[in-house]
VOGU-3710 file (C-alpha; in Angstrom, 3 decimals, decimal comma):
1> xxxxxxxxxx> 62,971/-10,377/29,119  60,749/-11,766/31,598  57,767/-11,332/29,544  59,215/-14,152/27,055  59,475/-16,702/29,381  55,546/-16,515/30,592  53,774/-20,463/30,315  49,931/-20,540/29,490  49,367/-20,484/33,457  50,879/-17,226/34,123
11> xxxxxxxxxx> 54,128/-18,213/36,176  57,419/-17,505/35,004  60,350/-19,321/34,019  62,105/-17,994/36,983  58,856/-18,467/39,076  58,769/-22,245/37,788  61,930/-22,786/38,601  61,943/-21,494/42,225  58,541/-23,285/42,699  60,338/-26,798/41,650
21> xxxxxxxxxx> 63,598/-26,181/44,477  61,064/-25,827/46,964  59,371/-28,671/46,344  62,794/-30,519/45,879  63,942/-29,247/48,981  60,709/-30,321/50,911  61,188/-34,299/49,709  64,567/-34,160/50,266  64,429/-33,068/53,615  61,002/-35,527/54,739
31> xxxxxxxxxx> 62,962/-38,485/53,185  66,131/-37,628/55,065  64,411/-36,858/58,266  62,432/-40,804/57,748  65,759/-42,378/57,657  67,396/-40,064/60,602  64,495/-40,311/62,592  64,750/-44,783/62,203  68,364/-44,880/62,889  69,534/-42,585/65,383
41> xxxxxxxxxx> 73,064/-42,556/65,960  74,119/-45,468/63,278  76,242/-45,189/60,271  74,803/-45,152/57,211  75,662/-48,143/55,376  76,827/-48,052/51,756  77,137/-50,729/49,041  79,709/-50,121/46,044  79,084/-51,765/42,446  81,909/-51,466/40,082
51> xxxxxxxxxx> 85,820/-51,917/41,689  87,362/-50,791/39,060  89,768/-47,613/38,407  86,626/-45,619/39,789  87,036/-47,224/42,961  90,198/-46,410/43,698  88,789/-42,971/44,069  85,486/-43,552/45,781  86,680/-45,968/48,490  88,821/-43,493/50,452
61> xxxxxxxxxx> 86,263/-41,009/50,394  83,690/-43,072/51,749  86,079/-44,883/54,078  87,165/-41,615/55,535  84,195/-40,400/56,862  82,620/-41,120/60,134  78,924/-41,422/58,999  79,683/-44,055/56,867  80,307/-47,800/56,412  81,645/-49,607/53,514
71> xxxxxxxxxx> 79,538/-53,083/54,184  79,431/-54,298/50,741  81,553/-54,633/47,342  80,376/-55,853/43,824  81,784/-56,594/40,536  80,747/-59,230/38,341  85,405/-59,629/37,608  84,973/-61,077/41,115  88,468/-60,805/41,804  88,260/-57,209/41,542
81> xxxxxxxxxx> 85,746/-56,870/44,382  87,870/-59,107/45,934  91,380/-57,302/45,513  89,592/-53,531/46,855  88,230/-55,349/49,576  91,934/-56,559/50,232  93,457/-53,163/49,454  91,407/-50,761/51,484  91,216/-52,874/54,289  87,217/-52,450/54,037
91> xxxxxxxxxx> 86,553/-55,668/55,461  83,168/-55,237/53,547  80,818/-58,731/52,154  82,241/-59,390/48,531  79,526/-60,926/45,771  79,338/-61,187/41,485  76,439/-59,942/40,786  73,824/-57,495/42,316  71,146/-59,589/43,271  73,770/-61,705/45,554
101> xxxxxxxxxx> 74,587/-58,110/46,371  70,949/-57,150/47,417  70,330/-60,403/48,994  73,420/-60,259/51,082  74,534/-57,497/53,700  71,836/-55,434/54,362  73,175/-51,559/53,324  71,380/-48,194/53,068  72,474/-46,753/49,936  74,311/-48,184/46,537
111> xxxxxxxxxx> 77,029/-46,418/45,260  77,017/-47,411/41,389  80,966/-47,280/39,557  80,506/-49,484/36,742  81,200/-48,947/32,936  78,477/-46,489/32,209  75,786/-48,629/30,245  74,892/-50,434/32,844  73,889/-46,841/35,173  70,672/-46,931/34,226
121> xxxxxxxxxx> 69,433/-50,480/34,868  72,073/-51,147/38,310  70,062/-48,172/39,363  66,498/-49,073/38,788  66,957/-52,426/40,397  69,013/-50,707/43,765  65,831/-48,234/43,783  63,416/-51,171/43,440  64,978/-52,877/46,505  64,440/-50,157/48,294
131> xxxxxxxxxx> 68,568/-48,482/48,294  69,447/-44,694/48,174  71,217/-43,938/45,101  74,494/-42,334/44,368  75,509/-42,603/40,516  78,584/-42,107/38,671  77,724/-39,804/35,454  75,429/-40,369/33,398  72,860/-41,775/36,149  70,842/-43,116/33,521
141> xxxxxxxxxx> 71,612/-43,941/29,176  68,625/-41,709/28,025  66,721/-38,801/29,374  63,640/-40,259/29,712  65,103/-43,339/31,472  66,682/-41,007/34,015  63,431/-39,163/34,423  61,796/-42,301/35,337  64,415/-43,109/37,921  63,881/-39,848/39,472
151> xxxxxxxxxx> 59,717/-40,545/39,230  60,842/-44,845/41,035  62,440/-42,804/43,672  60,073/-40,345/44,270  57,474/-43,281/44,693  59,065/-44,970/46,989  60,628/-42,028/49,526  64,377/-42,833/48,301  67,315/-40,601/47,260  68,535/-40,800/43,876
161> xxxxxxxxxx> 71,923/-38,501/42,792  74,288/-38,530/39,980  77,663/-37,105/39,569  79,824/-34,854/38,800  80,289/-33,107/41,949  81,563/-29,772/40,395  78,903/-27,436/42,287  80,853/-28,202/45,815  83,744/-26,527/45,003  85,090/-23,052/46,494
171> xxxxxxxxxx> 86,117/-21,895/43,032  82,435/-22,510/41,845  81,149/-21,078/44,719  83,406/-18,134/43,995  82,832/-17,480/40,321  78,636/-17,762/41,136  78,905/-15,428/43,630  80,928/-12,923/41,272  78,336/-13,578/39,130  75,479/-12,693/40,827
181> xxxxxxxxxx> 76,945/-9,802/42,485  77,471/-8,498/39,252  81,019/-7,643/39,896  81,261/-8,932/35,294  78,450/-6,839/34,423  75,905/-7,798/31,768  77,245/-11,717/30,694  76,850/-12,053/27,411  78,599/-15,446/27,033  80,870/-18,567/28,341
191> xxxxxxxxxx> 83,607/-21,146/26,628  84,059/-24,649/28,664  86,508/-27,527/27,631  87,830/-30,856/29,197  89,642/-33,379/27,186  92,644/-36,011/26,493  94,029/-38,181/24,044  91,257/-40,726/25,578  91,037/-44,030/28,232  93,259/-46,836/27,133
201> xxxxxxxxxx> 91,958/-49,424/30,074  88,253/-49,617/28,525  86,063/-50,196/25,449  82,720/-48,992/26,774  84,228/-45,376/26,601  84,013/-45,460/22,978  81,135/-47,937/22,468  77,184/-47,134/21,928  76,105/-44,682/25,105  79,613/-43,660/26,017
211> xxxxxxxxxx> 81,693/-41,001/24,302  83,427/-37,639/24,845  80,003/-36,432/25,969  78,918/-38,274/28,861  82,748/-38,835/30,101  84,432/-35,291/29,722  81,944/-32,762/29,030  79,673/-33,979/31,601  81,805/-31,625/33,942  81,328/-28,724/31,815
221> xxxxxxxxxx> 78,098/-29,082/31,260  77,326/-28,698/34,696  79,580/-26,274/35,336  78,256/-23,399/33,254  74,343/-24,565/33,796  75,425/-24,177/37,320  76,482/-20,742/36,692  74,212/-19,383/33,958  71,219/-21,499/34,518  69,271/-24,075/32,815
231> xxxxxxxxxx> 70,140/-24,442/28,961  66,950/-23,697/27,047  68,183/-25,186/23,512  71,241/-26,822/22,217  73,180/-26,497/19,181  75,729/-29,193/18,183  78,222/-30,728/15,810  80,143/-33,990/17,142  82,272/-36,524/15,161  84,697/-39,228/15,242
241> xxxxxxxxxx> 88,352/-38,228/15,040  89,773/-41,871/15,035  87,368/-44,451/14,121  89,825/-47,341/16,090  91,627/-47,462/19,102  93,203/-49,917/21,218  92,477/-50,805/24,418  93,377/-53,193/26,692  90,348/-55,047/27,547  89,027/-55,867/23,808
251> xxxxxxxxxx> 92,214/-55,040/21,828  91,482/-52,952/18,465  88,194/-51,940/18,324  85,718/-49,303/16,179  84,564/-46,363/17,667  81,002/-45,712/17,498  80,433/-42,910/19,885  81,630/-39,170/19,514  84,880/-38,525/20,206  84,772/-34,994/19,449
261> xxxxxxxxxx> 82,005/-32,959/20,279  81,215/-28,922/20,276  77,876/-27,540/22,270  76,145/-24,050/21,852  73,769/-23,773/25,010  71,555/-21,196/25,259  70,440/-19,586/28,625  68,042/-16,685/29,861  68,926/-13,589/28,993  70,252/-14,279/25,439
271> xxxxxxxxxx> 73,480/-15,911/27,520  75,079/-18,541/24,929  78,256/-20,874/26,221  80,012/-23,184/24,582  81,608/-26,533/25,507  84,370/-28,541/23,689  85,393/-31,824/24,820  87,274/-34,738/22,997  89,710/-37,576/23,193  91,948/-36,739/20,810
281> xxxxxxxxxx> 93,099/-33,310/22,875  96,865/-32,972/23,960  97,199/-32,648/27,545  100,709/-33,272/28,979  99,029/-33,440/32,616  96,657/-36,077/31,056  94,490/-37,534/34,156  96,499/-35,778/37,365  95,755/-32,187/36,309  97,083/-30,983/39,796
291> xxxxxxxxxx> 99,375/-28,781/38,502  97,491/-27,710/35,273  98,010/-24,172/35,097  95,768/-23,630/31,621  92,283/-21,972/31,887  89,532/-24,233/31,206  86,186/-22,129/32,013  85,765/-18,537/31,219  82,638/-16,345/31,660  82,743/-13,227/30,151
301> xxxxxxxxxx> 80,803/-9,685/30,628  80,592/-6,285/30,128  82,899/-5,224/33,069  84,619/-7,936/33,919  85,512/-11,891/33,300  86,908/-14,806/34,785  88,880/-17,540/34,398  89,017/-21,040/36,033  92,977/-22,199/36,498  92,787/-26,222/36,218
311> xxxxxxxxxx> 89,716/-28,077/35,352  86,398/-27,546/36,855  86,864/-31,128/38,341  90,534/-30,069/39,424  89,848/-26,551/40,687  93,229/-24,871/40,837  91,952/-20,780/41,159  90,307/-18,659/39,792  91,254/-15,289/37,655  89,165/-12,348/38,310
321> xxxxxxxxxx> 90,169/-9,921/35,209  87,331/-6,313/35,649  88,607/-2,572/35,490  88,640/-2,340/38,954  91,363/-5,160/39,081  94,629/-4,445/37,211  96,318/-6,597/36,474  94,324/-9,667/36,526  94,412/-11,237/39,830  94,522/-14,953/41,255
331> xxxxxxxxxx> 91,926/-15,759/43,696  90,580/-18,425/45,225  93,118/-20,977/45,215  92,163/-23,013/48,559  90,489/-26,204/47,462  89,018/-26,445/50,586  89,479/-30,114/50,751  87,173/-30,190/47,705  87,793/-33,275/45,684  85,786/-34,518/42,255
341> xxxxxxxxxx> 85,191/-37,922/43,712  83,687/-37,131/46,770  79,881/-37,175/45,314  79,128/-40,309/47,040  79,975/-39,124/50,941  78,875/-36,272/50,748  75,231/-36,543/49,798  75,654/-39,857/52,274  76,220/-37,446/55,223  73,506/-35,514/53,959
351> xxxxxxxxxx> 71,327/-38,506/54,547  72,589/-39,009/58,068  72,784/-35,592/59,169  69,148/-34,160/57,190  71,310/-31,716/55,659  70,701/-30,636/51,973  73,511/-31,390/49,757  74,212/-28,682/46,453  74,662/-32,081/44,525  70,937/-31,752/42,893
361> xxxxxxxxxx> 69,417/-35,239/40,617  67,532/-32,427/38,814  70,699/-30,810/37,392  72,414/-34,268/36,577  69,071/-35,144/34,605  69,072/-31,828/33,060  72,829/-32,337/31,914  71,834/-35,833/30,450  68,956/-33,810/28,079  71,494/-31,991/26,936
371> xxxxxxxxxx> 73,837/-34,789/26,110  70,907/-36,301/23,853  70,059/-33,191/22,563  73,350/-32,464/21,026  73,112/-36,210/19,519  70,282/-35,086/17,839  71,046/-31,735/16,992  74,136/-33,312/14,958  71,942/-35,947/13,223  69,211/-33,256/12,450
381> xxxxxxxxxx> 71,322/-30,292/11,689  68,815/-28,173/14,324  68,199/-26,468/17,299  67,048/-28,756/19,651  64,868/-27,348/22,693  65,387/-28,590/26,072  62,547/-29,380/28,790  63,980/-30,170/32,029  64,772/-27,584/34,759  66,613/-27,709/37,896
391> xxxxx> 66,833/-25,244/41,312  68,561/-21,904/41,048  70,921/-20,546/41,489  73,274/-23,354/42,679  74,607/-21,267/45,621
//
């Protein structure tokens, strides 16, 4: 199998792969040591962008931890960035816009939470000014725009991240460690699938560069990449279920991004997964899937599969089903404190304490590819093949 994976140098997927963590690793840890090594002993200072429902989520997080300081809050609703600022208690500089922002309170790293369009450019003007980065998904509207993110914060010694989070949780940890002990045998393939009768509060969810894709199946995505490894090629069909909807900041509107979506992924060793995700799925738990007790990931192999209880952003357990285990058995069921919005302080701790978070830009880039690729794959009825790699295994 190895054999047809060889490049025209020689070097091996695998090798390639490897080759790329190391060097990942090595900038990661020389641009974290640059900023420990200049502020001994101080917080690292964050800016948020985007106080809407998002926020609600982010701000304890980054509140919470001792390495950290809120200093700054920006929405261009004003009185939103005004009413978090009130609600958290963050005591934080308030502004419109992100050049006030920039211009203001001096901060380390941005924290971006606005309606997803806008990832891409907040970004590239945070980087430009010289800010860490810490994205809510997609970091970027196309691949290529992402990739030259990554390159603008390469340049200029900065960290750049994207969410989800999904790697940092014990049940991932768990089912990759199954994995690669080999306690399923030979895996042979993988189902995935996140969705909900869709957001009600928002248009951009359903408007050019949102969509099913980028919101739900994000998460999956990088779940069972995370797993299996890189996707080589995609396979796709997506479509739109209900072409309006009503929501409540534009009223009735048409839908012009997917709102259904199914992904084939291919992987090494003739592994193929597949990932539904929608907003037209039933889901009594809708949002607050605490207490969802339905499987939504499943690896199978020759001796052996599991099964991920909850979502994969709402990690309830895992079931460990091989011939060795009769009946299936529960495992796993400590969260560990693990919680899907806690992207943003953990990779800022990582700064402060030159630690090297699982969170990796390369696998958030790599999960945007695929995104486009199954927009293109259902507009050109083909396989489309994938370029982008990212360090593995996860853990």
């Amino acid at each position: 199998m190895e054999n047809q994976n060889q490049s025209n140098s020689g070097i091996s997927r695998k090798q390639f792969i490897h080759n790329s963590a190391l060097a990942g690793a090595t900038l990661l840890l020389s641009s974290l040591e640059s900023w420990a090594l200049t502020n001994t002993g101080k917080k690292l200072k964050v800016g948020l962008i985007g106080c809407g429902s998002v926020s609600n989520r982010y701000l304890p997080q980054l509140l919470s931890s001792k390495f950290i300081e809120v200093v700054s809050l920006c929405d261009i609703k004003y009185e939103r960035a005004l009413a978090q600022n009130k609600l958290y208690n963050v005591n934080a500089a308030t502004y419109p816009h992100i050049e006030k922002m920039l211009a203001g309170v001096p901060f380390d790293m941005i924290v971006t939470t606005t309606d997803m369009q806008e990832h891409g450019q907040l970004n590239k003007i945070a980087l430009m000014a010289g800010k860490h980065v810490w994205s809510e998904k997609p970091l970027a509207n196309t691949y290529a725009e992402g990739k030259a993110l990554l390159e603008l914060a390469k340049s200029k010694k900065l960290r750049l991240w994207g969410a989800p989070a999904v790697v940092d949780s014990p049940q991932f940890a768990y089912m990759s460690k199954a994995i690669r002990e080999g306690k399923l045998g030979l895996i042979s393939s993988a189902h995935a699938q996140y969705g909900h009768t869709g957001p009600t509060w928002s248009a951009f969810f359903y408007e050019n560069g949102g969509g099913s894709m980028p919101d739900l199946g994000v998460y999956n995505m990088s779940t069972l990449t995370g797993l299996l490894g890189p996707a080589k090629s995609v396979m796709a069909m997506t479509s739109i279920v209900k072409p309006f909807r009503t929501v409540d900041d534009k009223g009735k509107i048409k839908v012009e991004a997917e709102d259904n979506a199914h992904l084939l992924l291919e992987h090494d060793n003739n592994v193929i997964s597949h990932v539904m995700c929608g907003f037209n799925f039933f889901d009594q738990h809708g949002h607050e899937a605490g207490n969802q007790t339905l499987h939504s990931i499943q690896i199978y192999g020759d001796k052996g599969n599991l099964r991920l209880i909850g979502y994969d952003w709402e990690t309830n357990g895992v079931v460990m089903d091989t011939l060795e285990i009769q009946p299936p058995r529960l495992e796993c069921t400590d969260k560990g404190g693990y919680e899907w919005q806690e992207g943003a302080r953990v990779v800022g701790e990582s700064i402060v304490n030159v630690t090297e978070p699982l969170i990796n830009v390369e696998h958030a880039l790599h999960v945007l590819e695929i995104i486009e690729a199954a927009r293109k794959s259902q507009l050109e009825g083909e396989r489309i093949w994938l370029e982008s790699k990212f360090p593995f295994p996860v853990v």
